[in-house]
N, CA, C and O atoms as CSV, one atom per row, in Angstrom:
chain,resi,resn,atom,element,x,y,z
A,1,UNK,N,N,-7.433,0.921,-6.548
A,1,UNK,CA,C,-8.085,1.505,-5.398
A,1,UNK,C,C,-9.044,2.572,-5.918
A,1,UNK,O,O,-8.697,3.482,-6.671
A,2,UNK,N,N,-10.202,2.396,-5.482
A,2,UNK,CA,C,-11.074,3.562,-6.092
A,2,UNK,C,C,-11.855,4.198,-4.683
A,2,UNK,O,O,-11.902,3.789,-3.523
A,3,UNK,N,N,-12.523,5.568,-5.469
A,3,UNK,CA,C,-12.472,6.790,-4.143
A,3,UNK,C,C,-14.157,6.283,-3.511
A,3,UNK,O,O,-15.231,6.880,-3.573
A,4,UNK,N,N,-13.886,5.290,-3.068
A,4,UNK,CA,C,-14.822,4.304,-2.011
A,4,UNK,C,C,-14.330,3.832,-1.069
A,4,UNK,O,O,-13.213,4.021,-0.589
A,5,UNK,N,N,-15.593,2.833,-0.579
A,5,UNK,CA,C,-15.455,2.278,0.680
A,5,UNK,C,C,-14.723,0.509,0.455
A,5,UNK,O,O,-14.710,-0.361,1.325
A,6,UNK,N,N,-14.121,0.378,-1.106
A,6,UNK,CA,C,-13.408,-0.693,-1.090
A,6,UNK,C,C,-12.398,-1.035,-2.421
A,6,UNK,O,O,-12.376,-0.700,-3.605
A,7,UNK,N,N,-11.550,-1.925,-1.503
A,7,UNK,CA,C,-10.551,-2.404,-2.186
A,7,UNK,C,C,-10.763,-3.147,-3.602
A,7,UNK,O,O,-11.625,-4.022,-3.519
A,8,UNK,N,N,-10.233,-3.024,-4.780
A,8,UNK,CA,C,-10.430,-3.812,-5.729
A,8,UNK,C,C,-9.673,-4.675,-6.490
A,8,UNK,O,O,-9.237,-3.993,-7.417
A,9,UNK,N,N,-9.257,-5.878,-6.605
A,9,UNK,CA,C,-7.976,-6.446,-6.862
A,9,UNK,C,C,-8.265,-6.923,-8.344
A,9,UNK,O,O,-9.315,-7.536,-8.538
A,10,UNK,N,N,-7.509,-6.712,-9.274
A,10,UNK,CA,C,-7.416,-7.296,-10.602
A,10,UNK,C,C,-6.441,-7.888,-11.092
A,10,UNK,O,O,-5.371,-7.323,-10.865
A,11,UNK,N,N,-6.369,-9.088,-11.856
A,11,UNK,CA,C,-5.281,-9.649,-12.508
A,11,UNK,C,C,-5.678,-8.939,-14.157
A,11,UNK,O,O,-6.731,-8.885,-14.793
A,12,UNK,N,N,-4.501,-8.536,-14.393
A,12,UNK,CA,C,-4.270,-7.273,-15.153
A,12,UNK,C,C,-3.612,-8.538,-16.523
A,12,UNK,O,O,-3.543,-8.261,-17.720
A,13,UNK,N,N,-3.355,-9.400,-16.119
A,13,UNK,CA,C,-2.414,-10.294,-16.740
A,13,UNK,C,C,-1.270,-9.781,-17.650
A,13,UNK,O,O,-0.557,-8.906,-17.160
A,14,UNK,N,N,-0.949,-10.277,-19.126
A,14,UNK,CA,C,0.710,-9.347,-19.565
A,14,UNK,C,C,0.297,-9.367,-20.631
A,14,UNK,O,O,-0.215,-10.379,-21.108
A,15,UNK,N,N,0.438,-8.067,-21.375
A,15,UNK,CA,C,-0.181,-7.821,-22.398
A,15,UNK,C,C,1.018,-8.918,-23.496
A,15,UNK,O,O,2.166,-9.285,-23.246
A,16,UNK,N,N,0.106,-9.190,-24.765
A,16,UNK,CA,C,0.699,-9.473,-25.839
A,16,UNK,C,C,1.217,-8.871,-27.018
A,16,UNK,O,O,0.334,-8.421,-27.747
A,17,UNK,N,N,2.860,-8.669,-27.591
A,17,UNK,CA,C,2.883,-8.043,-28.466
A,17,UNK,C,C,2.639,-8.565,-30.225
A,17,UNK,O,O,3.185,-9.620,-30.545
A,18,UNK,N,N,1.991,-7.958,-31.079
A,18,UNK,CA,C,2.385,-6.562,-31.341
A,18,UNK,C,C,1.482,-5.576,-30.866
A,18,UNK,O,O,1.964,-4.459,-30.679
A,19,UNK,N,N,-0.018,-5.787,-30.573
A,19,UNK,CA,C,-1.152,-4.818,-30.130
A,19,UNK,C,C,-1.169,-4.622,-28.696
A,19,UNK,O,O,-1.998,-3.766,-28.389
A,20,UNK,N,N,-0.500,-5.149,-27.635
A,20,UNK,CA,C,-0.391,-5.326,-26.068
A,20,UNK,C,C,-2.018,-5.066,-25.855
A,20,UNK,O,O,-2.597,-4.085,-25.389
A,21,UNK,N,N,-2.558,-6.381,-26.401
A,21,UNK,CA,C,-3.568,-6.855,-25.857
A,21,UNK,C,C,-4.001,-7.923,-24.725
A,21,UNK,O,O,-3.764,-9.107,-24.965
A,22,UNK,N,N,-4.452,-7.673,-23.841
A,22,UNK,CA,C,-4.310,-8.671,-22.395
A,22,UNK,C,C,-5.736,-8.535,-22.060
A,22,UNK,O,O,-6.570,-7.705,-22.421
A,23,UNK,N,N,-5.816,-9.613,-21.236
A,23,UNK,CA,C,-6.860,-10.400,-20.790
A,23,UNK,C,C,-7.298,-9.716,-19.283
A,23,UNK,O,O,-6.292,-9.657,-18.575
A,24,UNK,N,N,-8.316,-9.269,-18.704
A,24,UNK,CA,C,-8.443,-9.209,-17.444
A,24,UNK,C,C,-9.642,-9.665,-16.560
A,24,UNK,O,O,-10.763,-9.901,-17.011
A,25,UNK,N,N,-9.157,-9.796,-14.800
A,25,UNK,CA,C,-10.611,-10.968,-14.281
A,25,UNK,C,C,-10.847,-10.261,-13.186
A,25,UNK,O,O,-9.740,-10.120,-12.667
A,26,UNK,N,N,-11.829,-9.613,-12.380
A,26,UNK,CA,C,-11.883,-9.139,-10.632
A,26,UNK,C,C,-10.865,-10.145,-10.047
A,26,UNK,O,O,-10.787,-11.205,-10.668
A,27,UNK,N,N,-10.374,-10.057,-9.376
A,27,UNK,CA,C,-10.098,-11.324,-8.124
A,27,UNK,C,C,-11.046,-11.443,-6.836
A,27,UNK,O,O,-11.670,-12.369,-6.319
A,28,UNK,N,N,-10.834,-9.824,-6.504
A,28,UNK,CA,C,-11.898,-9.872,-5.031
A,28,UNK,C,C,-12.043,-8.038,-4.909
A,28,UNK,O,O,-11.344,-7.070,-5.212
A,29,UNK,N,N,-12.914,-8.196,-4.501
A,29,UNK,CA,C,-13.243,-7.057,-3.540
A,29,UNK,C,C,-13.525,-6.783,-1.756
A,29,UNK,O,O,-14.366,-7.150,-0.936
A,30,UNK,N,N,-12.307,-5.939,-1.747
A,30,UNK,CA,C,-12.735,-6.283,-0.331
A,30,UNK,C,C,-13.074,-4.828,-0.062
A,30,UNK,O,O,-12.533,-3.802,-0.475
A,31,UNK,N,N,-14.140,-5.018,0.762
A,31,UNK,CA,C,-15.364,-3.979,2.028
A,31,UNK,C,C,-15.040,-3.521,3.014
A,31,UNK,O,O,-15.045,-4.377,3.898
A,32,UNK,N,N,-14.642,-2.246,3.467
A,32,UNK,CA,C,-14.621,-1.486,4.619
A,32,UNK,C,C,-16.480,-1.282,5.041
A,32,UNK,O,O,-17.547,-0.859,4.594
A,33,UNK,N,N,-15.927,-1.852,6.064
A,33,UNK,CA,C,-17.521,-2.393,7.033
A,33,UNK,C,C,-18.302,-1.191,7.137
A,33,UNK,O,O,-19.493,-1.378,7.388
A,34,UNK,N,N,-17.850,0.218,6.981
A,34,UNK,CA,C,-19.056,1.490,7.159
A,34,UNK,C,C,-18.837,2.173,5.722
A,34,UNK,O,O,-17.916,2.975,5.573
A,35,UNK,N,N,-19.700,1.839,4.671
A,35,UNK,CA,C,-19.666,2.110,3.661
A,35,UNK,C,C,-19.714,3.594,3.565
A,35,UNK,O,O,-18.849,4.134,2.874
A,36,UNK,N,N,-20.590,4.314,4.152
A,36,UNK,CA,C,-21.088,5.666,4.100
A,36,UNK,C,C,-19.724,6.771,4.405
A,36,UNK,O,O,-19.793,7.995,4.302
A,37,UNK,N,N,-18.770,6.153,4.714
A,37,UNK,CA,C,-17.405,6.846,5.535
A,37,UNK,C,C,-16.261,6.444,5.459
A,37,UNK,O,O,-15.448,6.783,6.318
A,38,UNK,N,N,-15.980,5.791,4.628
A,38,UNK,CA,C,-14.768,4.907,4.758
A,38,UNK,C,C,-14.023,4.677,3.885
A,38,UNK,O,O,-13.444,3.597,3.770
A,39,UNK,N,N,-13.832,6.102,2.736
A,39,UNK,CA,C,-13.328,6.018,1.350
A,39,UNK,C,C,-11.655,5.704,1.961
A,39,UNK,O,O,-11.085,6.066,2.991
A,40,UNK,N,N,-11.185,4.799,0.696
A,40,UNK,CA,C,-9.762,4.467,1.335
A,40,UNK,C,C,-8.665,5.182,0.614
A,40,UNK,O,O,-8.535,5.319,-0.602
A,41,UNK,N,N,-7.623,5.765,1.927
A,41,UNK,CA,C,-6.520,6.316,1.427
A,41,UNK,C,C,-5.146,5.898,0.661
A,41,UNK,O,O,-4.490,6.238,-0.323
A,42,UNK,N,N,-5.122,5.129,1.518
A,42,UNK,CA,C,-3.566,4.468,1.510
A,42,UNK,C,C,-4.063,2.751,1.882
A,42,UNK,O,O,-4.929,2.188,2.551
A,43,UNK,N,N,-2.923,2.379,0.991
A,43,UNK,CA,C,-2.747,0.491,1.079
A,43,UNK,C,C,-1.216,-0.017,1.685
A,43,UNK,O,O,-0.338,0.846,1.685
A,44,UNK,N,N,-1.002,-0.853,2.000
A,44,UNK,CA,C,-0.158,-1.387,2.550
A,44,UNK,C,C,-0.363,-3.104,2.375
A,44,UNK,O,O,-1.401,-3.658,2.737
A,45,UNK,N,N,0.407,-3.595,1.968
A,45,UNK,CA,C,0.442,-5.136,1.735
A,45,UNK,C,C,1.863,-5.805,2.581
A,45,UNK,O,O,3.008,-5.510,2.238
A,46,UNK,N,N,1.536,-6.776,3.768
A,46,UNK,CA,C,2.222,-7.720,4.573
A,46,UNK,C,C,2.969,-8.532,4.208
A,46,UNK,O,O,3.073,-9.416,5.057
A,47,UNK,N,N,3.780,-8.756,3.046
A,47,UNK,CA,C,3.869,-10.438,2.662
A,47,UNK,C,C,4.362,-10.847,3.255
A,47,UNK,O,O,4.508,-12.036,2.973
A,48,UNK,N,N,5.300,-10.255,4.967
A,48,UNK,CA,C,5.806,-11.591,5.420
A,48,UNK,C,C,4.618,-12.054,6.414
A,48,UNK,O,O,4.851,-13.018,7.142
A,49,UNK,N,N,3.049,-11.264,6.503
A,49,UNK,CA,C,1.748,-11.905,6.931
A,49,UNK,C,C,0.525,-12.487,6.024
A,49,UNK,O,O,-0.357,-13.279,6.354
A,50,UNK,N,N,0.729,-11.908,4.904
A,50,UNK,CA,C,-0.145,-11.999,4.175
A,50,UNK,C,C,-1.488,-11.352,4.433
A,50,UNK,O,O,-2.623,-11.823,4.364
A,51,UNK,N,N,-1.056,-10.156,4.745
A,51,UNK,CA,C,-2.106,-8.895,5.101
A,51,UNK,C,C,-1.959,-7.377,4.474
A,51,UNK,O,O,-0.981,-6.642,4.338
A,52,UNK,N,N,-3.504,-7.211,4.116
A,52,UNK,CA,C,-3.551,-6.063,3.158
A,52,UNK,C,C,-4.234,-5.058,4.022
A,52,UNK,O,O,-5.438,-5.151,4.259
A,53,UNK,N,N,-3.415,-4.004,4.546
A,53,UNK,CA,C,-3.837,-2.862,5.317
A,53,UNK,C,C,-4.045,-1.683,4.779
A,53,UNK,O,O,-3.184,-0.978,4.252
A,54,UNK,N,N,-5.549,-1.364,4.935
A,54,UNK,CA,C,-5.990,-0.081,4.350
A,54,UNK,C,C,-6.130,1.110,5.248
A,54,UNK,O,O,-6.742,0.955,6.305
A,55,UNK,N,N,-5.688,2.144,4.980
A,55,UNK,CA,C,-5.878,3.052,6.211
A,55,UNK,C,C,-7.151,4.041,5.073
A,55,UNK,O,O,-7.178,4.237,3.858
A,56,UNK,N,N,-7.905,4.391,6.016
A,56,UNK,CA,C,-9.564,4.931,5.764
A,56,UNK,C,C,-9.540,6.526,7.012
A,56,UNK,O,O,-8.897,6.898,7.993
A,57,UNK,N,N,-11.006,7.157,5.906
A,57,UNK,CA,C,-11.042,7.851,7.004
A,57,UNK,C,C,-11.733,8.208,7.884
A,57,UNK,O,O,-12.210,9.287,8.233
A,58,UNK,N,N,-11.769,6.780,8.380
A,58,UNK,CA,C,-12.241,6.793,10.190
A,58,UNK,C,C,-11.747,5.705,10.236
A,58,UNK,O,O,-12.599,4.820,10.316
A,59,UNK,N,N,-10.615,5.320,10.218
A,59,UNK,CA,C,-10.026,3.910,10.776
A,59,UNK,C,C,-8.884,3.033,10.212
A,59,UNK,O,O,-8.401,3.566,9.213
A,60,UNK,N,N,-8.366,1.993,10.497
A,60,UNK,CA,C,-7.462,0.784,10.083
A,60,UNK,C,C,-8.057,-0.521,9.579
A,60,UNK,O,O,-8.742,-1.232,10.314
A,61,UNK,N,N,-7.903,-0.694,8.860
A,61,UNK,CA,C,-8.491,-2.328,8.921
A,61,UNK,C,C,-7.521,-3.239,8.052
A,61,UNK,O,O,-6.718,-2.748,7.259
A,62,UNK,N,N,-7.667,-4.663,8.271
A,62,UNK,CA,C,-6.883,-5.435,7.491
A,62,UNK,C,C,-7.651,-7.166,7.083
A,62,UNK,O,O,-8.478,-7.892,7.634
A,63,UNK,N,N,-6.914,-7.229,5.975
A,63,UNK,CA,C,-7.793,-8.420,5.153
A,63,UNK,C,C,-6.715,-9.565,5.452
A,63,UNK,O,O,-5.710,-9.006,5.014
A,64,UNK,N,N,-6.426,-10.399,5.765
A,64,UNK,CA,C,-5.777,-11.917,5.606
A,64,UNK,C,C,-6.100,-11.947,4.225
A,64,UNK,O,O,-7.221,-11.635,3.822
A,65,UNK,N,N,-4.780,-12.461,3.159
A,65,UNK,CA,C,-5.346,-12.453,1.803
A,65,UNK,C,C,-4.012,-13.326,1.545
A,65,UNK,O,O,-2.894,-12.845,1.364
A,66,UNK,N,N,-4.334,-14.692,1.562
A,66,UNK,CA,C,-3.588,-15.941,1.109
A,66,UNK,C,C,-2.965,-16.089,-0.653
A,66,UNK,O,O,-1.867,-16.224,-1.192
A,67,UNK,N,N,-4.663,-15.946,-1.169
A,67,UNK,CA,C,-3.932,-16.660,-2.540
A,67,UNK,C,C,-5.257,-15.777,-3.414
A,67,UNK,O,O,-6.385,-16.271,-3.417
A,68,UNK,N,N,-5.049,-14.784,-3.949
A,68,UNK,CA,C,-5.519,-13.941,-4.376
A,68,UNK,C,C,-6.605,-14.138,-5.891
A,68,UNK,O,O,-7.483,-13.453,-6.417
A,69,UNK,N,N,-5.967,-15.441,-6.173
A,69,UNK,CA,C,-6.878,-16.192,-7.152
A,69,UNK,C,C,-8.075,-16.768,-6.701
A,69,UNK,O,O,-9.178,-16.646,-7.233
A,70,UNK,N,N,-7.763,-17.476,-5.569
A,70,UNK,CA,C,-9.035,-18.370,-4.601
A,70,UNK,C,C,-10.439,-17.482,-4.784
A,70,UNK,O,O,-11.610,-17.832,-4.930
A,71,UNK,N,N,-9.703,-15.993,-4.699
A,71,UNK,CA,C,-10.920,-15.161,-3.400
A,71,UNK,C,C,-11.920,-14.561,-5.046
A,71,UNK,O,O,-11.406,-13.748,-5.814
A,72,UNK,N,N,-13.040,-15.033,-5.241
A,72,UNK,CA,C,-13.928,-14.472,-5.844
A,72,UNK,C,C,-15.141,-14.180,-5.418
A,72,UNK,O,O,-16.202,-14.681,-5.788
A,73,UNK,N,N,-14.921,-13.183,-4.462
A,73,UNK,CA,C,-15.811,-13.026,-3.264
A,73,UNK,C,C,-15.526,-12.006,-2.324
A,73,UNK,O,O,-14.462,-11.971,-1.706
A,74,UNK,N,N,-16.467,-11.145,-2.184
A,74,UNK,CA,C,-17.019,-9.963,-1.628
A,74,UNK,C,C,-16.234,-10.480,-0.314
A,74,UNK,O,O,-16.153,-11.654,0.045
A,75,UNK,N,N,-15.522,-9.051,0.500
A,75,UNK,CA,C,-15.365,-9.658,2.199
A,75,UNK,C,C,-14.953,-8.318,2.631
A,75,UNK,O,O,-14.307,-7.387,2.149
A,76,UNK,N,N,-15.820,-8.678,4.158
A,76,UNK,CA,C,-15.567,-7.332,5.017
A,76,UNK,C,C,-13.863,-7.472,5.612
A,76,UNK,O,O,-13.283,-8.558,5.589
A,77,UNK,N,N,-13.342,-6.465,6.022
A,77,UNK,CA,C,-11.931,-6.827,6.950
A,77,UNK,C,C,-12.210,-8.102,7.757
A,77,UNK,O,O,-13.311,-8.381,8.231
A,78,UNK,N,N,-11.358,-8.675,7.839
A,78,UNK,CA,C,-10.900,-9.495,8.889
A,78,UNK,C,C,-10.625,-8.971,10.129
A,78,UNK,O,O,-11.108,-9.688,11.006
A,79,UNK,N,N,-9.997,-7.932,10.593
A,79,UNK,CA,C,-10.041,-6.975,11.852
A,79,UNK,C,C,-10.372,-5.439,11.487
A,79,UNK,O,O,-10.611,-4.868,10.423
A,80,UNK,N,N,-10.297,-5.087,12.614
A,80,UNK,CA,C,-10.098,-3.327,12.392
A,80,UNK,C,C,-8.993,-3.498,13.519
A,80,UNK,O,O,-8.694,-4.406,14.294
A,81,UNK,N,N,-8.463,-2.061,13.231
A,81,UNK,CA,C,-6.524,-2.091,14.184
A,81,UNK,C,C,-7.288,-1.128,14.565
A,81,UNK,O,O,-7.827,-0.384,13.746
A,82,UNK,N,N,-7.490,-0.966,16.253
A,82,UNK,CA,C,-8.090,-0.203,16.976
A,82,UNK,C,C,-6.744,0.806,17.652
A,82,UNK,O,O,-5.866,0.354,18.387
A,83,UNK,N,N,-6.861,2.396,17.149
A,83,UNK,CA,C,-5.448,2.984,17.700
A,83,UNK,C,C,-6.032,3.919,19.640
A,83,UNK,O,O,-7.075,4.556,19.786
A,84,UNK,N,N,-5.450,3.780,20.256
A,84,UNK,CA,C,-4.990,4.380,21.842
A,84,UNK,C,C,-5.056,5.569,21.527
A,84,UNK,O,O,-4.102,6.281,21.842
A,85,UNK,N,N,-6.345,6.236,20.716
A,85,UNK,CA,C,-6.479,7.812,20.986
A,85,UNK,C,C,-7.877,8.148,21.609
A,85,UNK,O,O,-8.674,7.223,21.763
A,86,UNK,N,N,-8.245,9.523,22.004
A,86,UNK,CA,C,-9.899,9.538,22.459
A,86,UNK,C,C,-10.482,10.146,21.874
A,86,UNK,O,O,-11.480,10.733,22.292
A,87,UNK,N,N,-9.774,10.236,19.984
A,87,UNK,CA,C,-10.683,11.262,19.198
A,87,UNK,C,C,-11.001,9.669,17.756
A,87,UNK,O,O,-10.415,8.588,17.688
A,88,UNK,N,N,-12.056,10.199,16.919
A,88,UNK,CA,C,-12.197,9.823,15.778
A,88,UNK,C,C,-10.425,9.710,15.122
A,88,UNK,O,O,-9.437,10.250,15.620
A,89,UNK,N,N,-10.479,8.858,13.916
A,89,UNK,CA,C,-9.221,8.864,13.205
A,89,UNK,C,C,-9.730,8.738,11.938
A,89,UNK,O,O,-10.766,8.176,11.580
A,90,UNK,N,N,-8.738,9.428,11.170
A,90,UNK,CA,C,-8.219,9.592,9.623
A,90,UNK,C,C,-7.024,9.358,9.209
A,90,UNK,O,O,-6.274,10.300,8.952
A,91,UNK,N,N,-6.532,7.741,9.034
A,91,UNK,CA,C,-5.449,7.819,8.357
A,91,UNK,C,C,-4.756,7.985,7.235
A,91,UNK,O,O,-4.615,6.969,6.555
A,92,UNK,N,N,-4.189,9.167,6.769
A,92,UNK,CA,C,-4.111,9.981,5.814
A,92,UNK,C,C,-2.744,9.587,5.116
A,92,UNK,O,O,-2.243,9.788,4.010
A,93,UNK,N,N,-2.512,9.175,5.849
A,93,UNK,CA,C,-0.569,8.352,5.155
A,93,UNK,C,C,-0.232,6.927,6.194
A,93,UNK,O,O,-0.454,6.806,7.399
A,94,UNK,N,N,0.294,6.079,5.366
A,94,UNK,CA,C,0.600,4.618,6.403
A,94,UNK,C,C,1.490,4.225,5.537
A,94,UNK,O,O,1.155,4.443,4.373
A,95,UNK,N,N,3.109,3.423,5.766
A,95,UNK,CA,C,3.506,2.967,5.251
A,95,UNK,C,C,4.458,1.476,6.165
A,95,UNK,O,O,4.691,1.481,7.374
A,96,UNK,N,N,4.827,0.426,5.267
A,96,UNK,CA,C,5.601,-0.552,6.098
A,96,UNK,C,C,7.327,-0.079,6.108
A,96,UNK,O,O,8.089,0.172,5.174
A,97,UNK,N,N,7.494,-0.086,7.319
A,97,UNK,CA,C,8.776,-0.283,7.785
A,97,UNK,C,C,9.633,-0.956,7.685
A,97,UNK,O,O,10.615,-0.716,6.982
A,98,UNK,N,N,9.454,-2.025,8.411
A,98,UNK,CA,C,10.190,-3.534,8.565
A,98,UNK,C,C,8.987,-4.676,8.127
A,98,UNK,O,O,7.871,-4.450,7.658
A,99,UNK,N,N,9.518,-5.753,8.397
A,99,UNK,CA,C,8.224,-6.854,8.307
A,99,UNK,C,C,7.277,-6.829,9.093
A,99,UNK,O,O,6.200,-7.306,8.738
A,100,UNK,N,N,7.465,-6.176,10.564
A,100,UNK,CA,C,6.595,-6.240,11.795
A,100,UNK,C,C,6.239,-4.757,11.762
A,100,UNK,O,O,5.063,-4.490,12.011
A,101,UNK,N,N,7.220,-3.573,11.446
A,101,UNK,CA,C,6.807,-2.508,11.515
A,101,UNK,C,C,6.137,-1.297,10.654
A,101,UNK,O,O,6.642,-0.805,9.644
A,102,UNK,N,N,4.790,-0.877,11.305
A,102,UNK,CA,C,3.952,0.408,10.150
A,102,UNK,C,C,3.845,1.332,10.944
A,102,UNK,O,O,3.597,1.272,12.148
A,103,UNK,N,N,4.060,2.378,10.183
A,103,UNK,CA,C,4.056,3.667,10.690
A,103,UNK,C,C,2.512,4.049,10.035
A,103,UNK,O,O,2.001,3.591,9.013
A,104,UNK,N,N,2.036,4.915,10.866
A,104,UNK,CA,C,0.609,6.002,10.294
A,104,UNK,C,C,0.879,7.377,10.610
A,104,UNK,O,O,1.742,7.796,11.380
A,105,UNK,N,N,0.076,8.015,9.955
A,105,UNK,CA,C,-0.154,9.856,10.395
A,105,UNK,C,C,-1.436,9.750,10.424
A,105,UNK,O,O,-2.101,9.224,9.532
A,106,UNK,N,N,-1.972,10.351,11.677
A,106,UNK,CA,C,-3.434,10.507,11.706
A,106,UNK,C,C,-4.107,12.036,11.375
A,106,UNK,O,O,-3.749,12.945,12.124
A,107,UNK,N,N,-4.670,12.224,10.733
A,107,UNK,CA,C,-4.617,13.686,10.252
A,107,UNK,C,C,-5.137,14.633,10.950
A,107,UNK,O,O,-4.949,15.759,10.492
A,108,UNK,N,N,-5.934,14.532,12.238
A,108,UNK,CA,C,-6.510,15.242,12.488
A,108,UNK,C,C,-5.767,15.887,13.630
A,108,UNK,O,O,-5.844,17.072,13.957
A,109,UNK,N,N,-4.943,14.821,14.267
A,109,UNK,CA,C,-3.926,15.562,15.470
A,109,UNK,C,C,-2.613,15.709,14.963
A,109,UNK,O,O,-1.785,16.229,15.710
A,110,UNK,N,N,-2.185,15.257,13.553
A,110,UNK,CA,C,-1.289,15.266,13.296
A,110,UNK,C,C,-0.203,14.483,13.420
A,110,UNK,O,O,0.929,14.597,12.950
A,111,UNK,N,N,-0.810,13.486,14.272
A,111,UNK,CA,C,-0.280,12.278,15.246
A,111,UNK,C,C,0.915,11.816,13.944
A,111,UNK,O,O,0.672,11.931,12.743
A,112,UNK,N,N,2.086,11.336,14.467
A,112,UNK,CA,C,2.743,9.704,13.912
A,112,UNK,C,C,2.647,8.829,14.715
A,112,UNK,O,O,2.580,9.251,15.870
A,113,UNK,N,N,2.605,7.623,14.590
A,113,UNK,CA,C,2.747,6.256,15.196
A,113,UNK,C,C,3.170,5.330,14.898
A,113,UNK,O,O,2.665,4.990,13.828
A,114,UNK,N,N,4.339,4.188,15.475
A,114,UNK,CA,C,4.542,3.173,14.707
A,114,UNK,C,C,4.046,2.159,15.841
A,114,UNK,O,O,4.037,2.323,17.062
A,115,UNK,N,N,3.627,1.044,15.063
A,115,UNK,CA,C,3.101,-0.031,15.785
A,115,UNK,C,C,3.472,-1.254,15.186
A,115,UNK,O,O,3.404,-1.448,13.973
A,116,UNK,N,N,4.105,-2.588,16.518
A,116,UNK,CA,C,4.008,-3.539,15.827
A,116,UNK,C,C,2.916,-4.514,15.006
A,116,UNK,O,O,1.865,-4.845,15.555
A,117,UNK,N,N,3.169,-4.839,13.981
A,117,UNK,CA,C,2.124,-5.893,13.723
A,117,UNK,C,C,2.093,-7.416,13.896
A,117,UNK,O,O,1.292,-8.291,13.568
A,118,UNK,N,N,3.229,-7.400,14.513
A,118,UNK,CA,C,3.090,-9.341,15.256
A,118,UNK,C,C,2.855,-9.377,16.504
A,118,UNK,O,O,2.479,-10.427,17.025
A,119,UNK,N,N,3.027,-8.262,17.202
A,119,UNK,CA,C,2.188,-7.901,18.379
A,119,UNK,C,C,1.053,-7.787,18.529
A,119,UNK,O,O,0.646,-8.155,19.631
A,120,UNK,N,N,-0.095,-7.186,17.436
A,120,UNK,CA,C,-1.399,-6.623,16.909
A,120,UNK,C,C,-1.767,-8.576,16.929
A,120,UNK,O,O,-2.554,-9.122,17.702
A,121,UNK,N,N,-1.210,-9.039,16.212
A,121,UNK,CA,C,-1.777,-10.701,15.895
A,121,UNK,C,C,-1.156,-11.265,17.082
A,121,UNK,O,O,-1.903,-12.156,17.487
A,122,UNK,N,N,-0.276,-11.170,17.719
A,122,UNK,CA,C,-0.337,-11.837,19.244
A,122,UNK,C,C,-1.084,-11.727,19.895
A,122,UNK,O,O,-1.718,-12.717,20.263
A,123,UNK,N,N,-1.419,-10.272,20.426
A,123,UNK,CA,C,-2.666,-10.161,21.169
A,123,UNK,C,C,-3.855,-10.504,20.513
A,123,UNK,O,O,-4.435,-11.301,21.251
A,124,UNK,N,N,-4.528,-10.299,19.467
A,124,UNK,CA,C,-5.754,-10.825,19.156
A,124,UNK,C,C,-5.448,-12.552,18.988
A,124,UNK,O,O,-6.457,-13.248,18.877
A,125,UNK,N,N,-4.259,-13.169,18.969
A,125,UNK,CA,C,-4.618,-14.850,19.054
A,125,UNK,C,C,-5.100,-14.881,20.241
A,125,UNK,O,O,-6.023,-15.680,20.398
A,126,UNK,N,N,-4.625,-13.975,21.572
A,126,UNK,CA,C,-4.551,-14.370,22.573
A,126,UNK,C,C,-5.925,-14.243,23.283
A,126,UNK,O,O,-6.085,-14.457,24.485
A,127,UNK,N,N,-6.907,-13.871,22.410
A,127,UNK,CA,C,-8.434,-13.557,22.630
A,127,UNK,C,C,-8.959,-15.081,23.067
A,127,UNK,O,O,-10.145,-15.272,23.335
């Protein structure tokens, strides 16, 4: 994770002994859609969705990320997780709970929140 507007995934592969020399490749990079604002804090990875949630600061967003080899290729989020407040957000800490459940702290009100996330993908199938 670097102090930008995106995610960077590497296969680091396993080093060899006696010099633990190893091999490495990008996989993907993924893009928080407002570059100018959107250095990322905190990560969170789904595996029982296969979703990589970045909390930023002005927002949520999340990548669908199947097979991490496939992706050699630049991509904006797949959603943004829109939160029920009437100010700007900074999520400054996010972590997973359960399989369905993430908690956030929003920094500026101090807020906690937990929200489901098979609810979050129910309602947006239901678009």
């Amino acid at each position: 994770m670097a102090a930008e507007a995106s995610v960077i995934v590497w296969d680091i592969g396993v080093p060899s002994v006696p010099d633990y020399k190893t091999r490495y490749q990008l996989l993907m990079r993924l893009r928080c859609p407002r570059l100018d604002v959107n250095p990322v804090l905190n990560l969170v990875f789904l595996p029982h969705y296969a979703y990589l949630i970045a909390g930023c600061e002005d927002g949520l967003f999340a990548w669908k990320v199947t097979d991490f080899r496939l992706e050699k290729r630049e991509r904006e989020p797949d959603m943004e997780l829109k939160l029920d407040v009437d100010h700007e957000v900074c999520i400054d800490a996010l972590a997973q709970l359960s399989d369905n459940a993430l908690v956030i702290k929003v920094v500026e009100s101090g807020e906690i929140m937990v929200f489901d996330f098979a609810s979050v993908l129910e309602r947006r199938k239901g678009r």
